[in-house]
MARBA-819864 format. One record per atom (N, C-alpha, C): x, y, z. Coordinates in steps of 0.001 Angstrom, whole numbers, plus 500000, padded with zeros to 6 digits. Layout:
REM MARBA-819864
XYZ...
This chain:
REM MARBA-819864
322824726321715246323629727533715032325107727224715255325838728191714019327313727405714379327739728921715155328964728445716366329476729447717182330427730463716207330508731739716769331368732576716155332443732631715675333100732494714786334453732549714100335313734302714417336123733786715615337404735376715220338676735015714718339215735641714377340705735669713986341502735186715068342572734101715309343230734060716577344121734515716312345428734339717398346094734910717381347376734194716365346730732659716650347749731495715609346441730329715061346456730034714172345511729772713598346193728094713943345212726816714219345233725457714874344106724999713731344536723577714009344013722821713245342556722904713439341884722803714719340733722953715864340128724520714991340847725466715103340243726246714785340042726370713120340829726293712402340381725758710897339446725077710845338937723807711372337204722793711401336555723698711981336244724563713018335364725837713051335174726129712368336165726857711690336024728187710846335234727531709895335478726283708835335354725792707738334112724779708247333752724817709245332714723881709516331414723936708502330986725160708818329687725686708209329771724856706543331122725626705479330949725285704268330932723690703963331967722727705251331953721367704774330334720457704796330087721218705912328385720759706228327714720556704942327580722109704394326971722417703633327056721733702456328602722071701959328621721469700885328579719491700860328752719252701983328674717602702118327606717523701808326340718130702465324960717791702009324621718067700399324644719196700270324285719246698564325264719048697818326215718956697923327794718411696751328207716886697148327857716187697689328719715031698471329767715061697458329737714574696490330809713634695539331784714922694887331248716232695532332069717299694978333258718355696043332497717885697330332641718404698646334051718437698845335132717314698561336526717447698976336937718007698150336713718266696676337510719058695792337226720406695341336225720698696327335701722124696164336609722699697548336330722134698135337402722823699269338596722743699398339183722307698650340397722989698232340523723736697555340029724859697551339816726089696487339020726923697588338801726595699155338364727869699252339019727851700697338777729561701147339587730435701990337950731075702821338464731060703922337560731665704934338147733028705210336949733940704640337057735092704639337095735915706079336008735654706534335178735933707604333782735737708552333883735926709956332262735603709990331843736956710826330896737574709950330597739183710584328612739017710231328373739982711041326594739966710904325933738907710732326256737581711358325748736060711360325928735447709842326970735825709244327462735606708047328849734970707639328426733939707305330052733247707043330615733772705632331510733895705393332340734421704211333227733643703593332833733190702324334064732043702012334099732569700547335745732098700208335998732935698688336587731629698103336700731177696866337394730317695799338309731126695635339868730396696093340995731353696209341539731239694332340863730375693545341218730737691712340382731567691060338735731398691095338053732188690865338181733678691223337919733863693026337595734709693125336660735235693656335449734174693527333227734298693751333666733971695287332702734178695763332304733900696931330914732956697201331117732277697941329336731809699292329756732233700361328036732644700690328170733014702085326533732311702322327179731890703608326087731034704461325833732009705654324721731440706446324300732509707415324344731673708582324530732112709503324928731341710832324499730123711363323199729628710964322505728199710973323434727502709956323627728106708861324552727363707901323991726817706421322745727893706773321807727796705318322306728674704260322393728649703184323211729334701814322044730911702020322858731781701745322452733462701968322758733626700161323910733572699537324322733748698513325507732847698105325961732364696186326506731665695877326539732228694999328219732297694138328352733235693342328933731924691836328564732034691132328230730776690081329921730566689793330766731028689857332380730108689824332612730203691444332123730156692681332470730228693571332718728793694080332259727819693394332193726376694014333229725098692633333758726420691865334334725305690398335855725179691101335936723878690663337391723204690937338249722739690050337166722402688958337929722021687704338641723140686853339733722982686622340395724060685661341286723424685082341282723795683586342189723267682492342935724338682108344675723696681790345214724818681397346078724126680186346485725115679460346913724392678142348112723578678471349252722675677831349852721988678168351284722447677241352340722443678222353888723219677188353085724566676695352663725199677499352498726467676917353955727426677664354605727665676380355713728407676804356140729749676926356700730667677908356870732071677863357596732652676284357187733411676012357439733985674801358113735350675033359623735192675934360095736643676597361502736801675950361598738543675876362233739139674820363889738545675853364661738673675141365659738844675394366380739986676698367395739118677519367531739847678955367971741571678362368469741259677505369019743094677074367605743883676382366668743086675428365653743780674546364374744048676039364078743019677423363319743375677423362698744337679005361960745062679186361641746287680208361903745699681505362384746123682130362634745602683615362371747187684664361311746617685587361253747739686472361784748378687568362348750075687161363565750455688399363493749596689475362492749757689708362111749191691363362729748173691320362546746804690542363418745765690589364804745588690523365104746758689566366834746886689524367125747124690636366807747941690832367449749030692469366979748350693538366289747232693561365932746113694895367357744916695089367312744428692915368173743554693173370304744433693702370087745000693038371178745889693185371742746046694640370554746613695628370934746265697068371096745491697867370297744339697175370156743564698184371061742128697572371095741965696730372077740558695998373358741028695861374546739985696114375613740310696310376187739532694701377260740215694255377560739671693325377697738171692675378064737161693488377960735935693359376489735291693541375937735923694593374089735676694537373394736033693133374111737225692594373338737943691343374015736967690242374994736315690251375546735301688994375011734133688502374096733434690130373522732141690063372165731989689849371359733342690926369976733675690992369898734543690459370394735465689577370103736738689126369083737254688371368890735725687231367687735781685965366694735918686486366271734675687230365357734181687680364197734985688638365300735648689776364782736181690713364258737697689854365135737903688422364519739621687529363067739111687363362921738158686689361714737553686054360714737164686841360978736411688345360383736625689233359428737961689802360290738824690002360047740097690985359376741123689241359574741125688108359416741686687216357520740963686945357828739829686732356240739550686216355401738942687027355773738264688394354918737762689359354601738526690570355990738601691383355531739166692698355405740937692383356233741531691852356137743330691428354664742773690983354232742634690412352277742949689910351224742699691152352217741562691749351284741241693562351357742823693893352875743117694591352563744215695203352844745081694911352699745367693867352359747203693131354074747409693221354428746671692687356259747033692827357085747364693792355849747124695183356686747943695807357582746816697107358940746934696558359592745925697707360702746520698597359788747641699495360446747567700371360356746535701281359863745948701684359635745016703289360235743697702739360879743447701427361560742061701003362963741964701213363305741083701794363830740971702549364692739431701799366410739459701570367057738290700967367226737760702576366957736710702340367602735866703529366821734672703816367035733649704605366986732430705437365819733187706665364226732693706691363179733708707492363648733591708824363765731883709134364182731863710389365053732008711346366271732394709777367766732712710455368549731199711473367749730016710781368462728844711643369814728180710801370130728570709997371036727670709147371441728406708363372832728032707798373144728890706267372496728040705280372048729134704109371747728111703204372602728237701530373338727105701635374199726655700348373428726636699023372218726295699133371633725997697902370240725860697561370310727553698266368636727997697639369152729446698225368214730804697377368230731663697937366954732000698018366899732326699478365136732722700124365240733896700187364109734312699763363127736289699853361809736006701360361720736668701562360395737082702254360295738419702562358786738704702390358140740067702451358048739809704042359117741205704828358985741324706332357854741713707049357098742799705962355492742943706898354530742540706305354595741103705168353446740659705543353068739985706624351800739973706916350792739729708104350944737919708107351675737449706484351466736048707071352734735341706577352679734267706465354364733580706677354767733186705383355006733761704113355308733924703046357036733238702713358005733010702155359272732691701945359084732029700748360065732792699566360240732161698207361255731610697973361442730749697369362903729662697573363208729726696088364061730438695663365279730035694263366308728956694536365933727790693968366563726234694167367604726338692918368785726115693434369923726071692881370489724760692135370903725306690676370695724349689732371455722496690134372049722827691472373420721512691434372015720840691926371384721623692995369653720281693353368506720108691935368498721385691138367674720918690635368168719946689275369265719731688914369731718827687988370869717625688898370311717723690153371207716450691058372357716433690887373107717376690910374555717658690685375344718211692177374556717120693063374876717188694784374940715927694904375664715795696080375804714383696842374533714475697726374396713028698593373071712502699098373022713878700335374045714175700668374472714942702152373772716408701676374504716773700744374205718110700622372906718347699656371567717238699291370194717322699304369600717155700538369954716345701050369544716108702501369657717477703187370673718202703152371153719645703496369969720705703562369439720016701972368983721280700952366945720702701241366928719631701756365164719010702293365574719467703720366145719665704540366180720252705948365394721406706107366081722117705073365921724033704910364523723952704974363961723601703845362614723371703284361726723013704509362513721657704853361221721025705940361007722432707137362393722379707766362512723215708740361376724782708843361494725437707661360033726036707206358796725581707455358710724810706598357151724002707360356787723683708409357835723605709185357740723068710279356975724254711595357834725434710563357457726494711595356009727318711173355445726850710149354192727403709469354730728074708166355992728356707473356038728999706637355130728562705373355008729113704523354168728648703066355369728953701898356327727951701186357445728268700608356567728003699401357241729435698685356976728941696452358165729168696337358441727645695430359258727220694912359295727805693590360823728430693321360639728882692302362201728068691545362202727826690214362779727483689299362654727982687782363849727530687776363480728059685591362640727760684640362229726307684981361613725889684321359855726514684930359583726420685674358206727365686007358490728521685814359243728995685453359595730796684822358907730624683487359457729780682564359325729470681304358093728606680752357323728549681654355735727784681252354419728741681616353385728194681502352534729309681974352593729986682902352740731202683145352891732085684255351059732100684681350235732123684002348962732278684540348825730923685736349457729845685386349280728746686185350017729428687165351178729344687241352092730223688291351529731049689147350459732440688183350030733058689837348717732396690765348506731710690099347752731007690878347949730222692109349104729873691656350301728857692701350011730159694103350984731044693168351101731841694373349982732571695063348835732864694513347780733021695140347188732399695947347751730907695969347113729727696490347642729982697848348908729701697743350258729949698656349724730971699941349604732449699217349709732919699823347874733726700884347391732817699964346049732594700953345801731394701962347060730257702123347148728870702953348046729995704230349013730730704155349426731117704624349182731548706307350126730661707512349569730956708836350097732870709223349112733222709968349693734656710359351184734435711036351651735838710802352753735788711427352618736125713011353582735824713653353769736502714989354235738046715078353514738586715829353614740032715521354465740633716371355513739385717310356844739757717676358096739096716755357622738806715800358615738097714959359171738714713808360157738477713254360642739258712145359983738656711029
């Protein structure tokens, strides 16, 4: 029998092999040669009524094993890893004047981007908040928040968002064209891998966002971010 899985309060490496114990077992025994690439695709739901809960964070399906760690149910894309997606498949989007942009997004960017922020990041972050994150959360951005999460540094050359009440450590990074076409000295990339690391460092989960992933499959894209934002450590619930 495997011991009980709760929610902590900060999720550890120790407690991730718990949690995930049951499915690696499992799937080591009947998947061997499939076992590492299936689990990367899945998210521990929960363990309630001697029931482990695990979801394929692309699919969607679920397995659930039962507390010995014998299969209860398996939902037939719950264990697929393979996914093909077409290749240069490109956005096919109307023109910034021809095409719908939602109040909510105007009147987000409007408050919260300052004119020189809105000159550099302005497209990006419409198209962003218009077809990726506004459909996450039902448009609604109040709790987003422009800024640097940890408030340790200025940052020259990226502008970061994070949603303030989500429950987990979210930060989207708009990378500014002088890094993404190397039109910086060694100092001020080095500057610009600090920011980044410094995030990770603290548990954040950063999507990287650029033009060129604006302009390719967006279906690949929410996936990214679905991925993202199911790796995601909880936040501290004295933290901003």
């Amino acid at each position: 029998m495997y011991p009980q899985i709760n929610f902590p309060k900060k999720v550890t490496e120790r407690w991730l092999n718990r949690a995930f114990a049951p499915l690696s077992d499992y799937l080591n025994r009947e998947h061997p040669e499939d076992a590492r690439n299936i689990m990367a695709y899945m998210t521990f739901m929960y363990n309630k009524d001697q029931r482990f809960y695990y979801r394929n964070c692309i699919t969607n399906d679920s397995i659930v094993l039962d507390q010995s760690g014998e299969l209860v149910s398996c939902g037939r894309e719950s264990l697929r890893y393979k996914f093909e997606y077409p290749e240069n498949v490109r956005v096919d989007r109307p023109s910034k004047e021809e095409r719908f942009v939602h109040p909510n997004v105007t009147r987000w960017m409007a408050k919260s981007l300052n004119k020189k922020t809105e000159v550099k990041y302005g497209e990006e972050v419409c198209i962003f908040l218009q077809e990726l994150w506004g459909p996450f959360v039902n448009f609604d951005f109040n709790d987003l928040k422009a800024g640097y999460p940890i408030k340790r540094a200025q940052t020259r050359y990226c502008l970061y968002l994070y949603p303030s009440e989500f429950l987990t450590k979210i930060a989207i990074q708009f990378v500014g064209d002088e890094i993404v076409e190397r039109r910086c000295s060694y100092s001020e990339y080095s500057e610009y891998e600090k920011q980044a690391r410094n995030l990770n460092d603290e548990g954040w989960q950063v999507i990287t966002v650029i033009r060129e992933f604006l302009d390719r499959d967006l279906d690949q894209f929410r996936l990214y971010i679905s991925k993202a934002v199911d790796l995601a450590e909880p936040r501290d619930p004295i933290s901003g």
